[in-house]
N, C-alpha and C positions, 0 to 999 in steps of 0.2 A: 629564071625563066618564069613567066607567068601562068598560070593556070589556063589562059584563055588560048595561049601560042603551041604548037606543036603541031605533028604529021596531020592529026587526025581533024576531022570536019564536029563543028557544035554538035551534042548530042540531039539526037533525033526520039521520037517513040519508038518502039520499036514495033515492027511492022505486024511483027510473028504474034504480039502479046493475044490473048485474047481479050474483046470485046470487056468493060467493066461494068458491073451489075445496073440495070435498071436505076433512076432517083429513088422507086419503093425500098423500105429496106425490111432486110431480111426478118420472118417475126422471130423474138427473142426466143431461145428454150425454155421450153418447162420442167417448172423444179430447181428454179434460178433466183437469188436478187433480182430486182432492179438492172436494168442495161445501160450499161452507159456508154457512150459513143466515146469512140475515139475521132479526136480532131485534129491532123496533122501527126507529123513524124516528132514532136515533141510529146504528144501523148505518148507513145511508146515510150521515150527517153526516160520517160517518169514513171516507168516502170522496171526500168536499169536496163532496157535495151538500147543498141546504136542500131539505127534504123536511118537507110538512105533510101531515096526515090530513085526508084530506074528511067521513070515514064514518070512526064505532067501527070498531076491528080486533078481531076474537076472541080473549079473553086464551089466551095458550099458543098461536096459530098467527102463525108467524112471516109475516114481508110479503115474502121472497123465498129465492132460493138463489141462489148464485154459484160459478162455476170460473174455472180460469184456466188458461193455456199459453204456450208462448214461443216462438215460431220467428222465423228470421234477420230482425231487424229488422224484425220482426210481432208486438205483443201480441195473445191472444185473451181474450177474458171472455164467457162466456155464461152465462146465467142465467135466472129467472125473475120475478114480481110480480103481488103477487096483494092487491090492498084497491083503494082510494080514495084516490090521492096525487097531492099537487103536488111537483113537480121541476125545480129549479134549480140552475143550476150547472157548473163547466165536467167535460167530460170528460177534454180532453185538452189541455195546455197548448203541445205543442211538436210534436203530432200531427195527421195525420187521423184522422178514427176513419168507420169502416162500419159504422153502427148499421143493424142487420136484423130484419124485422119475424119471429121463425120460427113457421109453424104450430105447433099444439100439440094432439097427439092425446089427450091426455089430458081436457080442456074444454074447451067454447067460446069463444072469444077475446073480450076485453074491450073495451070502447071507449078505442084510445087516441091523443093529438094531440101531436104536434111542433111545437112554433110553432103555424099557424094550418092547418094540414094533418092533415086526419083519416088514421089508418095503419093499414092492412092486415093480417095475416098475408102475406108474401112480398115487403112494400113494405124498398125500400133506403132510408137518408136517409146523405149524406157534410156529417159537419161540419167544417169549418175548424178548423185548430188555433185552440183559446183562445175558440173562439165558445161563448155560454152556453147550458146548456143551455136547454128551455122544455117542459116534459112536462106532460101531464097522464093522469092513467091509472085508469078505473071498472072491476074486473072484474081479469082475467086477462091478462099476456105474458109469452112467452119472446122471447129478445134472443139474437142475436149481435154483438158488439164484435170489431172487429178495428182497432185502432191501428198508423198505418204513417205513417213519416218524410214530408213534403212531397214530398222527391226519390224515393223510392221510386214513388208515384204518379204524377210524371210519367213515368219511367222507363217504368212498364205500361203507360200509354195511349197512349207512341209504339209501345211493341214488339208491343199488339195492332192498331193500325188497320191495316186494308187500302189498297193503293195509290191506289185511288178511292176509299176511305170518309173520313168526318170524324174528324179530330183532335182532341179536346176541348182546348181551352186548358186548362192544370189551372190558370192563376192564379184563374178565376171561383169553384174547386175550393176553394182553398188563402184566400179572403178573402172577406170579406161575409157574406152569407146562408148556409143550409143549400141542400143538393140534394135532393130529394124525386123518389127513379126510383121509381114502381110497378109492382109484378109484377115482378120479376126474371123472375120464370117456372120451371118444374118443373124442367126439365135442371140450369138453375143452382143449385137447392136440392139435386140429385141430387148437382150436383158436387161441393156444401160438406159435404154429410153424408159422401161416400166419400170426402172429405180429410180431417175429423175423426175417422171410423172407420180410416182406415189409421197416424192418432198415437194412436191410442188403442190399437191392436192393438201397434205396434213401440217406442212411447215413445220412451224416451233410446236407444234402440238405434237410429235412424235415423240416417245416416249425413250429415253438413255437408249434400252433394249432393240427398240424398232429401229434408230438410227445406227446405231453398231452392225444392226443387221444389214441394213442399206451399204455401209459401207463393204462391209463383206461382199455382198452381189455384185460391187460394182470394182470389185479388185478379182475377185472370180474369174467374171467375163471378159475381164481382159488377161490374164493370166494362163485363163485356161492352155491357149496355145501352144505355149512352153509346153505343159507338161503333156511328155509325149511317152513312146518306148523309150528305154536305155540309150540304143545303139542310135535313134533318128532324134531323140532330144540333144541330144549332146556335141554333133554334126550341126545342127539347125541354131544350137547358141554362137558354136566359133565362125560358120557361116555368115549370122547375122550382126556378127558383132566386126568384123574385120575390116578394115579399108584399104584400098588398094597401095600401095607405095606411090607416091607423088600423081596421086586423083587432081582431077582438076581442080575440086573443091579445096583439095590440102595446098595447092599452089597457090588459090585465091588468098586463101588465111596467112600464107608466109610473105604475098607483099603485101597483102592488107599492113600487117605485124611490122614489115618494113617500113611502110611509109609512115608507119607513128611515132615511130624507134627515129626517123629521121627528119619526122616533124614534114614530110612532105604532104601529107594528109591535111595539115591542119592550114599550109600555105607558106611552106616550106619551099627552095626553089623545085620544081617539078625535074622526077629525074625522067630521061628518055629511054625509051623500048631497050636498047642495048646495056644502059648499064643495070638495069632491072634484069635484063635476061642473063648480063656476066654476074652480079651477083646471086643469081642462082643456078647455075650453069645450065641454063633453058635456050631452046632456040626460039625465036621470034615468033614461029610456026604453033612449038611446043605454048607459047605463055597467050598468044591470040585465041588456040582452040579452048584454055583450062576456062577463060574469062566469056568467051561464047556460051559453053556446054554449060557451068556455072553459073552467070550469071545474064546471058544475053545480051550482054556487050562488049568492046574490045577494052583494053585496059588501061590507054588513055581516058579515053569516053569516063569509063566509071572511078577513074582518080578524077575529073572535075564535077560528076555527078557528089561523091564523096564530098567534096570541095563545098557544092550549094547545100546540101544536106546540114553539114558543119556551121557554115556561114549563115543558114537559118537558125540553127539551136545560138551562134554568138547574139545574134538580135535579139531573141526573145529574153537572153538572160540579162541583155542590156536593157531593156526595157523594163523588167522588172527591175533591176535595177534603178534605171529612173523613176519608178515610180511609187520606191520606197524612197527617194533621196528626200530633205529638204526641199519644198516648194511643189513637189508632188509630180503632175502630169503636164502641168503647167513646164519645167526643167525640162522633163524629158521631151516634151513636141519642140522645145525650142533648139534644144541639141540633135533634133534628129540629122538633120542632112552631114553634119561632121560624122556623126556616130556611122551613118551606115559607112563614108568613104573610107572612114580609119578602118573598120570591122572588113570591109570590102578587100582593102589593099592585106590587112593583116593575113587575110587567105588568099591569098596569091591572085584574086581577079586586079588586073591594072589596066583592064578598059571598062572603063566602069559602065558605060553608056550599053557595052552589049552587057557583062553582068545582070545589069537591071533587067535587060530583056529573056536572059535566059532564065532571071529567077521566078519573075512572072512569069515565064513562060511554066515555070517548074510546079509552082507555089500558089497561081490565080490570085496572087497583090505583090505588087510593087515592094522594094528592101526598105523604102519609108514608112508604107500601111505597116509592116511586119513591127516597125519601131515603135510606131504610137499606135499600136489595134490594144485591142481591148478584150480578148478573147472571153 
């Protein structure tokens, strides 16, 4: 069955998204590299995520910005995101990382979920090294990332606790699930901005000492929360670390997982609502509300959403391709029109004529611009 045929109607925007940021963009953080925009859902790719579009992006505005920094045995990445995206994929293979929810004075903060956990502006989440990611994001966020060794972490959370307060175990830290602390709180957002404004003012001129210290502030201030009393630290880690038995989110991930394992993801024949609900023993009811509440759409919709996400990253890779081959760019414009129908048909679109139109519709150029562009 093709990608194009089934119950459900071509995907739509969705109605509910919010509003996507102004053309101005957001000004970069202070205490940062250089910003670099992200251009498309291949920018992400090439940073080892799989990222699909839920909603058209506006052609010419890009879906995020990113910086970067380095202190002692501390990555920083902060950034922006700004459409309709699903997000998977690991962030940090051999790291924790402190993903931060940051306010944003610029617009209103977008609707965004972590696993099965709706996120704040000022909400903490600590991932496990190598743990995947599981994003979903309608609207507007800025991020801060801070990657730090396993030991490094334990290290802070002996040297902040008080001699009657709780010790967080960091193994529960370091393996399983994610952590989900809400509200850090103002001081602690106080703290990270006057740490990132004092590397931003002295850069490389700070001294081994100064920057160890910086780092310290800025593991601190997001730490702090953890450590609590005995009895309400220890409740607030298995609390936040727990996920429901078959969450909406945890259903999305098992036919996600499905449809890769069966290749119906990549343009495999597409299976239909029932036998996706028998091989999870789901009712129709149960698998429509996990992919609403999850991701805001039903779960045809986002198996052919999947589908143009996919079918954009086979273009661009063919396109490089062509324009490493012999003969250059000159090959590849000449092979475009076979290349996209074969790439087309290879992911399950077999009308090609609307294809075309739903990917512009998706993408702001045509599945030919996508072959010979020049990004």
């Amino acid at each position: 069955m093709g990608a194009d045929s089934g119950p459900e109607s071509p995907p739509e925007p969705l109605a509910e998204s919010p509003a996507l940021p102004p053309p101005s963009l957001p000004p970069p953080a202070a205490g940062l590299w250089p910003e670099r925009l992200l251009h498309g859902i291949e920018a992400l790719a090439g940073r080892g995520l799989d990222a699909t579009l839920l909603a058209p992006q506006p052609p010419g505005r890009p879906l995020g910005g990113l910086q970067r920094a380095e202190l002692p045995a501390m990555s920083l990445r902060a950034g922006w995101l700004a459409g309709s995206l699903r997000l998977r994929g690991p962030l940090a293979r051999r790291q924790v990382v402190l993903a931060l929810h940051l306010p944003d004075p610029e617009a209103a903060a977008g609707r965004l979920r972590l696993w099965h956990r709706a996120v704040a502006p000022g909400d903490l989440c600590l991932i496990p090294p190598g743990l995947e990611l599981d994003a979903c994001l309608h609207g507007r966020a800025r991020f801060l990332l801070l990657a730090v060794p396993p030991g490094q972490l334990r290290v802070a959370l002996r040297q902040m606790t008080p001699a009657d307060g709780f010790a967080p175990d960091a193994t529960p830290l370091l393996r399983g699930n994610a952590v989900h602390v809400p509200a850090i709180g103002a001081a602690a957002l106080r703290r990270i901005a006057a740490a990132l404004a004092i590397q931003g003012q002295f850069g490389a001129g700070l001294s081994p000492r100064a920057r160890q210290l910086l780092r310290t502030e800025l593991l601190e201030a997001c730490l702090q929360p953890l450590v609590r009393p005995a009895a309400a630290g220890a409740a607030a880690i298995a609390e936040a670390s727990a996920e429901p038995v078959m969450s909406g989110a945890y259903i999305v991930r098992l036919v996600e997982d499905y449809l890769t394992v069966t290749g119906a993801a990549a343009g495999g024949e597409l299976p239909d609502i029932d036998t996706i609900c028998t091989a999870f023993r789901l009712s129709r009811r149960s698998l429509a509300r996990a992919f609403q509440d999850s991701l805001g759409v039903g779960p045809m919709t986002y198996i052919r959403l999947l589908r143009l996400s996919q079918t954009r990253r086979a273009l661009l890779a063919a396109r490089r391709h062509g324009s490493s081959s012999p003969g250059g760019s000159s090959q590849a414009e000449g092979a475009a029109a076979p290349g996209v129908t074969g790439i087309a048909l290879g992911h399950g679109f077999t009308e090609l004529g609307r294809f075309a139109q739903l990917y512009r519709r998706m993408f702001g150029e045509t599945p030919s611009e996508t072959l010979r562009a020049r990004h």
